[in-house]
C-alpha positions in Angstrom: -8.7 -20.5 -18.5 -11.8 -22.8 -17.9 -9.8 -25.8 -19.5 -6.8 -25.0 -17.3 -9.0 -25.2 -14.2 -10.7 -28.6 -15.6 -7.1 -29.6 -16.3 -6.1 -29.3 -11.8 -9.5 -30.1 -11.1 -8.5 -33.7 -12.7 -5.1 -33.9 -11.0 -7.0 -33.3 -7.8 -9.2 -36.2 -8.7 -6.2 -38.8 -9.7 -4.3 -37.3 -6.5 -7.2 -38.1 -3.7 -7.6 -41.5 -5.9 -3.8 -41.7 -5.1 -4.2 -40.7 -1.7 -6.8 -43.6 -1.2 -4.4 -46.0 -2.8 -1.6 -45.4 -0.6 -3.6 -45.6 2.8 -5.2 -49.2 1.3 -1.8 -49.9 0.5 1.0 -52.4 1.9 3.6 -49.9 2.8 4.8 -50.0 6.4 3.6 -47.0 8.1 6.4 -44.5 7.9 6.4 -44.9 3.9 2.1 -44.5 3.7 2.7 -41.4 5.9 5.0 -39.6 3.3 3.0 -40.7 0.6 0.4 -39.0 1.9 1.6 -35.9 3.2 3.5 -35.6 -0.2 -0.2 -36.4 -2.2 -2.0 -33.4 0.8 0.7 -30.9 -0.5 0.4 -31.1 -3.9 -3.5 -31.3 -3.6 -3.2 -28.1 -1.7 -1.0 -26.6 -4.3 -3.7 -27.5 -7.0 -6.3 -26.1 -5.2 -4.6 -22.7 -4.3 -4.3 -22.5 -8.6 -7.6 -23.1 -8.9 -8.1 -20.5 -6.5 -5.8 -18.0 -8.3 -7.4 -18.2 -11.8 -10.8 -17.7 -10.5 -9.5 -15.0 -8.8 -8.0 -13.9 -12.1 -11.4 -14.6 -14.1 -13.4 -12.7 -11.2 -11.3 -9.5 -11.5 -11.8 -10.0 -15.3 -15.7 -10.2 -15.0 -15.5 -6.9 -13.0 -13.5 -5.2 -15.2 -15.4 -6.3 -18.6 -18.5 -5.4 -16.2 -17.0 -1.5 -15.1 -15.9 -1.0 -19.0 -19.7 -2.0 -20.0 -21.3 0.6 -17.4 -19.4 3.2 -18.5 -20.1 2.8 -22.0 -23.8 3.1 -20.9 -23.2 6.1 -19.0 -21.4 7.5 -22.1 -24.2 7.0 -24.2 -27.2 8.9 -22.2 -24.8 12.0 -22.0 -24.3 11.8 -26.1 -27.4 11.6 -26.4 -28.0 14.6 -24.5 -25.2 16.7 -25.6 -26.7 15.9 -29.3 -30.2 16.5 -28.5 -29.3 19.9 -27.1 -27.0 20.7 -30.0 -29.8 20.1 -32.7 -32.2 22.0 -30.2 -29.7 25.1 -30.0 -29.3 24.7 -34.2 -33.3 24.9 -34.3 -33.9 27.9 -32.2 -34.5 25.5 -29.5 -36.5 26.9 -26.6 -34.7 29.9 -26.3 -35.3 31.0 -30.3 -39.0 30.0 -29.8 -39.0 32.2 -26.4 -37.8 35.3 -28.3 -40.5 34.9 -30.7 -43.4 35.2 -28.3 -41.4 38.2 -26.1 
Protein backbone atom coordinates (compact mmCIF):
# COMPACT_ATOMS: atom_id res chain seq x y z
CA UNK A 1 0.00 0.00 0.00
CA UNK A 2 2.97 2.40 0.81
CA UNK A 3 4.33 1.81 -2.93
CA UNK A 4 0.81 2.57 -4.22
CA UNK A 5 0.76 5.89 -2.43
CA UNK A 6 4.55 6.62 -3.60
CA UNK A 7 3.21 5.60 -7.02
CA UNK A 8 0.11 8.97 -6.92
CA UNK A 9 2.41 10.90 -4.96
CA UNK A 10 4.67 10.85 -8.30
CA UNK A 11 1.78 11.42 -10.73
CA UNK A 12 1.02 14.40 -8.54
CA UNK A 13 4.54 15.50 -9.06
CA UNK A 14 4.70 15.09 -13.09
CA UNK A 15 1.00 16.54 -13.11
CA UNK A 16 1.88 20.06 -11.18
CA UNK A 17 5.27 19.84 -13.47
CA UNK A 18 2.51 19.57 -16.21
CA UNK A 19 0.48 22.18 -14.79
CA UNK A 20 3.57 24.54 -14.88
CA UNK A 21 4.25 23.59 -18.41
CA UNK A 22 1.00 24.45 -19.76
CA UNK A 23 0.72 28.01 -18.08
CA UNK A 24 4.57 28.79 -19.54
CA UNK A 25 3.24 27.43 -22.51
CA UNK A 26 2.20 29.03 -26.06
CA UNK A 27 -1.38 28.03 -26.21
CA UNK A 28 -3.90 30.72 -26.66
CA UNK A 29 -5.79 31.24 -23.52
CA UNK A 30 -8.87 29.18 -23.84
CA UNK A 31 -6.61 25.91 -24.71
CA UNK A 32 -4.08 26.77 -21.27
CA UNK A 33 -7.38 27.12 -19.39
CA UNK A 34 -8.53 23.51 -20.16
CA UNK A 35 -5.22 22.23 -19.77
CA UNK A 36 -5.26 23.27 -16.51
CA UNK A 37 -8.51 22.66 -15.20
CA UNK A 38 -8.17 19.06 -16.76
CA UNK A 39 -4.29 18.75 -14.92
CA UNK A 40 -6.47 20.47 -11.20
CA UNK A 41 -8.98 17.46 -11.62
CA UNK A 42 -6.95 14.77 -11.87
CA UNK A 43 -4.49 16.12 -9.23
CA UNK A 44 -7.50 16.30 -7.06
CA UNK A 45 -8.42 12.80 -7.90
CA UNK A 46 -4.87 11.65 -6.92
CA UNK A 47 -4.99 13.23 -3.86
CA UNK A 48 -8.48 12.09 -2.68
CA UNK A 49 -6.64 8.20 -3.24
CA UNK A 50 -4.00 9.15 -1.30
CA UNK A 51 -6.43 10.14 1.05
CA UNK A 52 -8.51 6.87 0.91
CA UNK A 53 -5.56 4.35 1.48
CA UNK A 54 -4.38 6.19 4.45
CA UNK A 55 -7.57 6.08 5.57
CA UNK A 56 -7.56 2.43 4.78
CA UNK A 57 -3.94 1.92 6.51
CA UNK A 58 -5.19 4.07 9.65
CA UNK A 59 -8.29 1.82 10.26
CA UNK A 60 -5.70 -1.06 9.81
CA UNK A 61 -3.37 0.38 12.52
CA UNK A 62 -6.45 0.55 14.91
CA UNK A 63 -7.56 -2.62 14.27
CA UNK A 64 -3.97 -4.52 14.54
CA UNK A 65 -3.76 -2.05 17.66
CA UNK A 66 -7.54 -3.25 19.33
CA UNK A 67 -6.52 -7.07 18.42
CA UNK A 68 -3.04 -6.49 20.38
CA UNK A 69 -4.87 -4.98 23.65
CA UNK A 70 -7.12 -7.58 23.86
CA UNK A 71 -4.63 -10.28 23.66
CA UNK A 72 -3.04 -8.40 26.69
CA UNK A 73 -6.09 -8.29 28.53
CA UNK A 74 -6.48 -12.06 27.77
CA UNK A 75 -3.38 -12.85 29.26
CA UNK A 76 -3.61 -11.22 32.90
CA UNK A 77 -7.05 -13.04 33.32
CA UNK A 78 -5.16 -16.57 32.27
CA UNK A 79 -2.88 -15.93 34.40
CA UNK A 80 -5.25 -15.45 37.11
CA UNK A 81 -7.69 -18.04 36.33
CA UNK A 82 -4.43 -20.52 36.40
CA UNK A 83 -2.94 -19.17 39.51
CA UNK A 84 -6.21 -19.69 41.25
CA UNK A 85 -6.71 -23.12 39.81
CA UNK A 86 -3.25 -24.42 41.11
CA UNK A 87 -4.06 -22.46 44.39
CA UNK A 88 -7.50 -24.38 44.77
CA UNK A 89 -5.41 -27.91 43.65
CA UNK A 90 -2.93 -26.94 46.68
CA UNK A 91 -5.37 -26.39 49.37
CA UNK A 92 -4.95 -22.87 48.59
CA UNK A 93 -6.02 -20.42 51.37
CA UNK A 94 -9.03 -22.02 52.04
CA UNK A 95 -7.29 -25.71 52.78
CA UNK A 96 -4.58 -23.81 54.85
CA UNK A 97 -7.62 -21.97 56.73
CA UNK A 98 -9.22 -25.25 57.79
CA UNK A 99 -6.07 -26.43 59.10
CA UNK A 100 -5.61 -23.68 61.74
CA UNK A 101 -9.75 -23.71 62.60
Amino acid sequence: MASRIQQLQRQIKDATNELKEVANSDADAKTKKQQAQLLQTKIQMLQAQIEALQNQQAEQAQQAAQRGAEAVRQKPDDAVQSSSRSNAGQGGLGGLLDEYA
